[in-house]
ZADREN-886246 format. One record per residue (C-alpha): x, y, z. Coordinates in steps of 0.1 Angstrom, whole numbers, plus 5000, padded with zeros to 4 digits. Layout:
XYZ ...
This chain:
947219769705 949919659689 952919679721 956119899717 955020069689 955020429692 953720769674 955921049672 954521409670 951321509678 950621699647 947521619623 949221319606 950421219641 946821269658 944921089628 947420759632 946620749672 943420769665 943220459637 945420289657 945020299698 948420389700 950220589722 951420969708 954221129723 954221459716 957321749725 955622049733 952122049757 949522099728 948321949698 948722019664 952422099653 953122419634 948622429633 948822499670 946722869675 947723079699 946123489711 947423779719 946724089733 947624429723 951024549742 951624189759 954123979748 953223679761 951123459743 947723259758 946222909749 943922969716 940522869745 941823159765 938623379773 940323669768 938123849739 940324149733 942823929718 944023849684 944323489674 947123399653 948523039642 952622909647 953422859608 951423089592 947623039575 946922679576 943722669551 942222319546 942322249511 941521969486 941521629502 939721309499 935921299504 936121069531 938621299553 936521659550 933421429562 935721329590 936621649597 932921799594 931921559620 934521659645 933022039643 931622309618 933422439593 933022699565 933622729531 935722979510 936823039474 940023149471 940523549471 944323579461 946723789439 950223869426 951224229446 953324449431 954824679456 956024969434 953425039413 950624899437 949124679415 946924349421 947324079394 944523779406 946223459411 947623239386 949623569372 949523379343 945523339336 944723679339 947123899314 944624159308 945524299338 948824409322 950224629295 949024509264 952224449247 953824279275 951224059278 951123949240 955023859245 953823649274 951423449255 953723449225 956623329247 954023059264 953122909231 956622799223 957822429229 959022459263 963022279262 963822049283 965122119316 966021949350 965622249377 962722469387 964022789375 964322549338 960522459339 959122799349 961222989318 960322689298 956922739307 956323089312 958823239292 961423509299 958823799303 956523659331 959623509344 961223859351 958223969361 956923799386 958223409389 961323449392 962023689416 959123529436 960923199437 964023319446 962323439480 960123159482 963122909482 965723129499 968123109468 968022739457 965022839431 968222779408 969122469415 966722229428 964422019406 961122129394 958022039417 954722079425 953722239393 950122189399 950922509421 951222659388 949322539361 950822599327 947822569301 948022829271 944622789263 943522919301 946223179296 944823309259 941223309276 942323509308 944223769283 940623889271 938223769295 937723589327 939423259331 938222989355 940022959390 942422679386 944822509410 945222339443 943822549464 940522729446 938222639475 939022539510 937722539546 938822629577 936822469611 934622719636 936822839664 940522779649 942522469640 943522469676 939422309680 939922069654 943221969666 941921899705 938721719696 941021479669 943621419710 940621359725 940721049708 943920999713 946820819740 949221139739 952221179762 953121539764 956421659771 958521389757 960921569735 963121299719 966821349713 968221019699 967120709685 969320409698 968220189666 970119899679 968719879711 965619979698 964920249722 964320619723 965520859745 964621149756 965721529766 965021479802 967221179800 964720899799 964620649772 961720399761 961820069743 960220039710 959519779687 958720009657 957320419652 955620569630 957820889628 956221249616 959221399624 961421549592 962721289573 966421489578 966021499613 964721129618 968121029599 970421249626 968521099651 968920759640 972420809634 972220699595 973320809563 972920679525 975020699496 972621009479 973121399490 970221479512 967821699496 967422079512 964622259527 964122589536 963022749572 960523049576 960023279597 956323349604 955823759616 952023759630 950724069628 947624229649 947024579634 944424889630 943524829594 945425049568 942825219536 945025039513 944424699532 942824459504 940824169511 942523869495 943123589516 946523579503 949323789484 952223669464 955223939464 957723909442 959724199459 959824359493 962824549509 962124349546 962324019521 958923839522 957023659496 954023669511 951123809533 948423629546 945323789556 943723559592 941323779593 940123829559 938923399560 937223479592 936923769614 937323549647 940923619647 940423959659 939124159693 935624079697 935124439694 936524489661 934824209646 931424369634 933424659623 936624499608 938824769618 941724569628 943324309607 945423949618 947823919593 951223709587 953723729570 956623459555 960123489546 962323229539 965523149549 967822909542 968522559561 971022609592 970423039594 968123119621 968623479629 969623609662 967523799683 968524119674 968124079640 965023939644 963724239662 965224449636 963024259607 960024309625 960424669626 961124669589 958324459583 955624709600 957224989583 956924819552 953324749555 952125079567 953725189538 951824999518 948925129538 947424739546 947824829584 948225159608 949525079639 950424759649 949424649681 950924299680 954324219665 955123829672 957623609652 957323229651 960422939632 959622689615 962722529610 961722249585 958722429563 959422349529 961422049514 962622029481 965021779460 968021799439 967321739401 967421349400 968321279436 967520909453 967821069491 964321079498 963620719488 967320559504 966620779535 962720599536 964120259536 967020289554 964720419584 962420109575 965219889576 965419959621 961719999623 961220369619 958420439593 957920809582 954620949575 953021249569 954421579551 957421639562 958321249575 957821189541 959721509525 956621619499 954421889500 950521819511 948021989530 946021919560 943921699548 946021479529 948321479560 945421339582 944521109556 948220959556 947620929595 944320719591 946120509565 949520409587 947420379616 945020149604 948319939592 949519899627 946519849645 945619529660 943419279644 942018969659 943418669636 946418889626 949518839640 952419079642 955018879625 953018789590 950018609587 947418459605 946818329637 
């Protein structure tokens, strides 16, 4: 092993580099697996239990929401097969509309007929027009989608989904929303094939909490050491218990905005934004409206979600043992976001989970709840200023005193699980230790 060098967070990307590498992992919390950690609970208990808890009559629920393993290299799913069992899924998901209780499947776009005739011919019309040129997201959607769909669905959608910057930020990730008029013309009169990033996926045997302890087994973790600061001239780390720790260099999976405070360092360019979200898991008695989609997109609800995520829907494990056969009961979670810095209180989170339960019952997807428990994640989606340099001066600046980001959110972009663990393999591998290579350039 290479000495003083150091992994920080023991989520996937974290766990994949300690494994390439030998290295040791310090991780904050006592478990594996980041905002993928799984968790149960019981019906009127508060307290949540370790996902391996034997206790059947519980739900299972994850930290940040549904964490579905899609796309990826090859090489990584084989990786990820050989750890322990997984199955396979093609995606069940739709566009809800709330007051008329309609289901649109997903992309809205690729599947018109399911609207009023008119409205969708001035969609397609509107689609078939040279999109203008534009620098933010709400730009490329309208220039894309036109003004109907826009009103329909995207906009509103997006204004939840990025807690009011939809606006101003640049356009991203469009292969979330593939604009092909061709697709769109098909889907307005017949079926049009699934498209997009997420059309088939897995999700391991047991819960990503499993997949997540076999990867530490592997690993050199330290749990428990929550770091505060980095002292980049000294080249040590300290922590919250007051202990600090030399290093030579890290390989950092913390948020890239958070590994800048830490460090103490700023760049010329704004920092880009991200949004927090607030994950409601939900253990209910199913509703006779409940669909089974894996997923919903809302473009409107009065509690302020933009979408509901069915656990139990991908695999029946996530309920009571005794509701499995029968499907009964549902695990559900829902996501609002919220912008950076605006954590609500505890009051008013209690008074958005009551909301939220109403809401859904009155949507008949669930009866009564049985378990109501919230979950932050304060960094969940990063985005970027239309023509900002922060991400890229922020990268190298952190170089510059040894501090290499990887992984989603060390690097600000937005990739699943299995890309994440593939970054891991990849930085790992980098700092590993080879006989006949030494650790200032070239050869022995």
């Amino acid at each position: 092993m290479e000495e003083n060098t150091l992994i920080l967070g023991a989520g996937m990307t974290g766990l994949a580099a300690g494994i390439a590498s030998g290295l040791p992992v310090l991780e904050a919390t006592d478990n594996p697996g980041g905002i993928c950690l799984s968790y149960r609970m019981r019906p009127g208990d508060d307290q949540p239990l370790p996902a391996d808890s034997d206790e059947d009559e519980a739900y299972r629920f994850e930290n940040g929401g549904g964490h579905w393993i899609f796309g990826g290299d090859p090489t990584v799913l084989h990786f990820i097969r050989r750890l322990l069992p997984v199955q396979h899924y093609a995606r069940r998901s739709s566009v809800y509309f709330p007051d008329s209780g309609a289901y649109v499947p997903y992309p809205i776009q690729n599947h018109l007929r399911y609207l009023d005739k008119p409205l969708a011919l001035r969609a397609l019309e509107e689609m078939a027009r040279p999109a203008p040129p534009g620098t933010t997201m709400a730009d490329w959607v309208t220039g894309n989608f036109g003004d109907t769909l826009g009103e329909l669905f995207f906009a509103p959608f997006h204004e939840l989904y990025t807690a009011g910057l939809y606006n101003d930020i640049a356009a991203q990730d469009s292969y979330k929303s593939p604009a092909a008029l061709g697709l769109a013309l098909q889907g307005a009169f017949s079926d049009a094939p699934a498209v997009g990033y997420n059309t088939t996926f897995i999700y391991p045997q047991g819960g990503l909490n499993v997949l997540a302890q076999r990867m530490a087994a592997h690993c050199d973790i330290e749990y428990g050491r929550r770091i505060t600061a980095f002292d980049v001239q000294a080249r040590r780390v300290r922590f919250a218990d007051g202990d600090e720790r030399p290093y030579q260099r890290l390989l950092s999976t913390l948020p890239l905005n958070q590994a800048m405070d830490m460090a103490g360092l700023s760049v010329p360019a704004r920092p880009d934004p991200h949004t927090s979200v607030l994950v409601l898991n939900i253990g209910a008695t199913r509703g006779d409206k409940c669909p089974d989609d894996h997923w919903l997109y809302v473009p409107r609800s009065d509690s302020g979600f933009h979408r509901v995520g069915f656990y139990s829907a991908v695999d029946r494990s996530f309920l009571p043992a005794s509701a499995r056969a029968s499907g009964n009961r549902v695990s559900i979670y829902v996501e609002r976001a919220f912008p950076a810095g605006s954590q609500p209180d505890e009051r008013a989170v209690a008074d958005y989970c009551a909301q939220v339960v109403k809401e859904l019952q009155q949507w008949g997807f669930i009866a009564e709840a049985e378990v109501v428990h919230p979950t932050w994640v304060e960094v969940a989606y990063t985005w970027s200023w239309p023509g900002s340099g922060w991400k890229a001066q922020a990268i190298k600046a952190l170089e510059e005193v040894g501090i290499y980001q990887i992984g989603r959110y060390g690097r600000w972009i937005f990739q699943g699980i299995a890309d994440s663990i593939r970054d891991g393999f990849i930085a790992g591998n980098a700092f590993r230790r080879y006989p006949g290579i030494n650790d200032s350039g070239g050869e022995r």
